[in-house]
N, C-alpha and C positions, 0 to 999 in steps of 0.2 A: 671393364675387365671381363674375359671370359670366364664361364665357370667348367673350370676342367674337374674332372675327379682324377684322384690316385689313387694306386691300386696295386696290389705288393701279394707276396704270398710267406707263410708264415717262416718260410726259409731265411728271410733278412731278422728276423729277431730282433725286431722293433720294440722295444717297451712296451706295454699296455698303455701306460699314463703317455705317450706319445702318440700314439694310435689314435686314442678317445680324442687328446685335446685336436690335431688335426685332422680329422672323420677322414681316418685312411680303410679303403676296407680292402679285407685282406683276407686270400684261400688258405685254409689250414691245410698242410701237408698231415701224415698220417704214423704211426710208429704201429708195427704190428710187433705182436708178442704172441705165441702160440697161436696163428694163424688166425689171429683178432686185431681188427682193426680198428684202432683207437684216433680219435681228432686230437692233432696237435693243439694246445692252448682252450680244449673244450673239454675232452674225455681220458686226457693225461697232461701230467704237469712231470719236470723234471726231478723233483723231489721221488714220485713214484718211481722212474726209472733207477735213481739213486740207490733204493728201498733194493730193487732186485740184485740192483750189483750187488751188495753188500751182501743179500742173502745166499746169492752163488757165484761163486767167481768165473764160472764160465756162462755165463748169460752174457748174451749180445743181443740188442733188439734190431731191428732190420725197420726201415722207413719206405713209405712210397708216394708219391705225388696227388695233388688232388688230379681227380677226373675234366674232364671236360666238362660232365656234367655238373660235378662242384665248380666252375669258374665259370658255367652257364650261368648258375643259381646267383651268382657275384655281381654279373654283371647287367642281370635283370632287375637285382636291387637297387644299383648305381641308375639305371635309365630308369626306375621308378621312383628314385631320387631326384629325380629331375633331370639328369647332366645329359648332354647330347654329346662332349668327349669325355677320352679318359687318357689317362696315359699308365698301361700296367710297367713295371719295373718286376722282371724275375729274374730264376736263380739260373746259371749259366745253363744253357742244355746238354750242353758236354757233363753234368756232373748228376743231370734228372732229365725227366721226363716232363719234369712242370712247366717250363715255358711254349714245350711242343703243344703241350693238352689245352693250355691255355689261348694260342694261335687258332684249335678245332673246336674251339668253342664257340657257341652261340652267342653275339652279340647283344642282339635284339635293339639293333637300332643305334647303338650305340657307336660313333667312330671313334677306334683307340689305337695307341702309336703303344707298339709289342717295344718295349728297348729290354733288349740281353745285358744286366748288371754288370757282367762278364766272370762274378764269383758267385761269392755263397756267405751268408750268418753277417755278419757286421760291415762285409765290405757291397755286399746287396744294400743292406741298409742304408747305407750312405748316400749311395746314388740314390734311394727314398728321398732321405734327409736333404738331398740338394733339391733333387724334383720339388719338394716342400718348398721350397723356399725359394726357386724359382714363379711357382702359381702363387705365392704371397708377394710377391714382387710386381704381377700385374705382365708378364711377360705372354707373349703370343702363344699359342696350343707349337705351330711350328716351330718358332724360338727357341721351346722349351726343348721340344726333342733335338732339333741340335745340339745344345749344350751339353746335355745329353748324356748321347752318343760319341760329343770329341770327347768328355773326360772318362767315359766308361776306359779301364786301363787301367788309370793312374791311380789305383788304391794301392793300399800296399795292409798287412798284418805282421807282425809274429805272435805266435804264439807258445806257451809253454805245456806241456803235457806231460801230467802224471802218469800216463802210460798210451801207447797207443795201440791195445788189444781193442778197442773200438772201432779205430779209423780203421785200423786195416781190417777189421772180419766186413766191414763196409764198402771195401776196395776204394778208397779216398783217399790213397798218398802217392796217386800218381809219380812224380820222378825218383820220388823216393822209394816205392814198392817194392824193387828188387833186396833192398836193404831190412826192409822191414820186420822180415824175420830172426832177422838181427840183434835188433833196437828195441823189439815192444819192450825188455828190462831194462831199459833206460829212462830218464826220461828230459828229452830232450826239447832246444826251441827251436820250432819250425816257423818260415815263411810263408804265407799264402797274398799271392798276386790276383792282379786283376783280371786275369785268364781264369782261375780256379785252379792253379798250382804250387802245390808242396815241394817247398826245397826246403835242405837240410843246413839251419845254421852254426848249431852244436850238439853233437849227440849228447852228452851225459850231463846233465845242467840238475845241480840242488835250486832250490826253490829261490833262496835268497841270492845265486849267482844270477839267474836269470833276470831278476830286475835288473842288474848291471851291465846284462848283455842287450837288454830292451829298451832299457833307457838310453845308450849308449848307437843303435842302428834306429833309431827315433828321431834323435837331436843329431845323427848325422844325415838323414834323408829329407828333412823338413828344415836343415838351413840355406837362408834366404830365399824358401820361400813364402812368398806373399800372402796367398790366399789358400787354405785348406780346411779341413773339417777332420774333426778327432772323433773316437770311439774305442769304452771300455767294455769289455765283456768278457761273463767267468760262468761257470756252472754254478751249483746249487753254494759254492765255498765262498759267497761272494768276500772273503776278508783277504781273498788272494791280489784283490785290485787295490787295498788303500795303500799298499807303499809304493807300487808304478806313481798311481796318482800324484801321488805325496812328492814324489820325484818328476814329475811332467806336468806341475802347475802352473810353474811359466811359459811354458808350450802351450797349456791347455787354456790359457789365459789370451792367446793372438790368435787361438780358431774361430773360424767363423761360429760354432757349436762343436760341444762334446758331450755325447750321451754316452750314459753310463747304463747298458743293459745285460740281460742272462739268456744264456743259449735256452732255447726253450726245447721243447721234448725232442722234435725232429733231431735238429743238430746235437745234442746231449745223448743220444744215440749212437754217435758217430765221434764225440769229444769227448765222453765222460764230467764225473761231476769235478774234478782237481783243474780244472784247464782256466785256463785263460788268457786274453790276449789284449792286445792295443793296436789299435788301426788309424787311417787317413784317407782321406783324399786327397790329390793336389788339384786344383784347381784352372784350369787355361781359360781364361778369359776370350 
């Protein structure tokens, strides 16, 4: 079996306890707040960011990419680790700067297969999560990026939001942006695809309607098929996920894996702490 490493950046919002158990290493992305720059998952946590909504309603934090030089620093630990491959998984470049910087970075010896996740937050992670589970499977460094590469696409999310005075001072609702200053008093469920795009599925959704709309575009997108992989993720509220769940245990029951994680500061910069969503992969053999 060869030994490949993985390689992610904090944009897929991986769990900790996921991280550690599969030695994923992974670049933190950055949240600035009064032209300070703070490490995603080191020097701010999303409970913080929380703290300032709440203290002033017009706070927006702004995000930016690690450097080249932070995914130098990544990938000198990886070939000091041993590994002579790697395979990174990043965040679509259409949406950052991270996969570029990532590309200009210093290897140091290292050969690594760059795959574009084709999204962002949970549907990055997936493609982690399969890359995972491909290199425990014992499959080829090339094998594996094909695989890949065919199913980058086929994720799918919606998500629910308390409001979207974050995405958008973020500029992160794509098809939906012209609308947007419409909508941030709503709070509506949106779609995000394996492109890295926002569609609109219902403007005005109460909390309790939205499980009915998500459960309901879940259990119609994932019948008969086969093979896929689930994922929950909410902001700092995590009790907005246990009645999806409660409602998608028979679904989450024929996944290959379903993690259950929290937007971490990056993305909680951009989603707010009320959000939450449910995601997939489907899988092409």
């Amino acid at each position: 079996m060869e030994k490949i490493a993985l390689i992610t950046d904090s944009g897929a919002d991986l769990s900790e306890e996921f991280i550690k158990e599969n030695n994923i290493y992974v670049a933190n992305l950055y949240v600035v707040i009064d032209d300070q720059f703070y490490e995603d998952r080191v020097a701010i946590n999303p409970a913080d960011l929380n703290k300032k909504n709440n203290e002033n309603s017009k706070f927006t934090a702004k995000t930016t990419s690690p450097s080249p030089a932070d995914f130098s620093e990544v990938f000198k630990k990886v070939a000091n680790d041993g590994f002579k491959k790697a395979i990174y998984v990043g965040l679509n470049p259409k949406l950052s700067s991270t996969f570029s910087n990532a590309e200009l970075a210093e290897k140091h010896g290292l050969e690594i297969a760059m795959v574009n996740s084709g999204s962002v937050t949970l549907l990055e992670g997936l493609i982690v999560i399969y890359a995972n589970d491909l290199i425990k499977e014992g499959f080829t460094f090339e094998k594996i990026v094909e695989k890949l590469n065919k199913n980058v696409g086929n994720q799918k999310a919606y998500v629910w939001f308390d409001t979207l005075k974050y995405l958008k001072a973020g500029g992160r609702l794509g098809k939906v942006a012209k609308r947007a200053s419409s909508i941030l008093n709503f709070k509506p469920v949106l779609s995000l695809d394996g492109q890295g795009d926002f569609d609109l599925i219902k403007l005005k959704v109460k909390k309790e309607k939205s499980y009915d709309i998500i459960e309901e575009k879940i259990r119609e997108d994932l019948a008969n098929v086969k093979k896929y992989y689930m994922t929950y993720i909410s902001g700092t509220e995590r009790s907005l996920l246990k009645d999806i769940k409660n409602r998608l245990e028979d679904i989450e029951e024929n996944a290959e894996s379903a993690l259950t994680s929290q937007f971490g500061s990056a993305i909680s910069a951009h989603a707010g702490s009320k959000a939450y969503s449910v995601g997939y992969l489907k899988i092409i053999e």
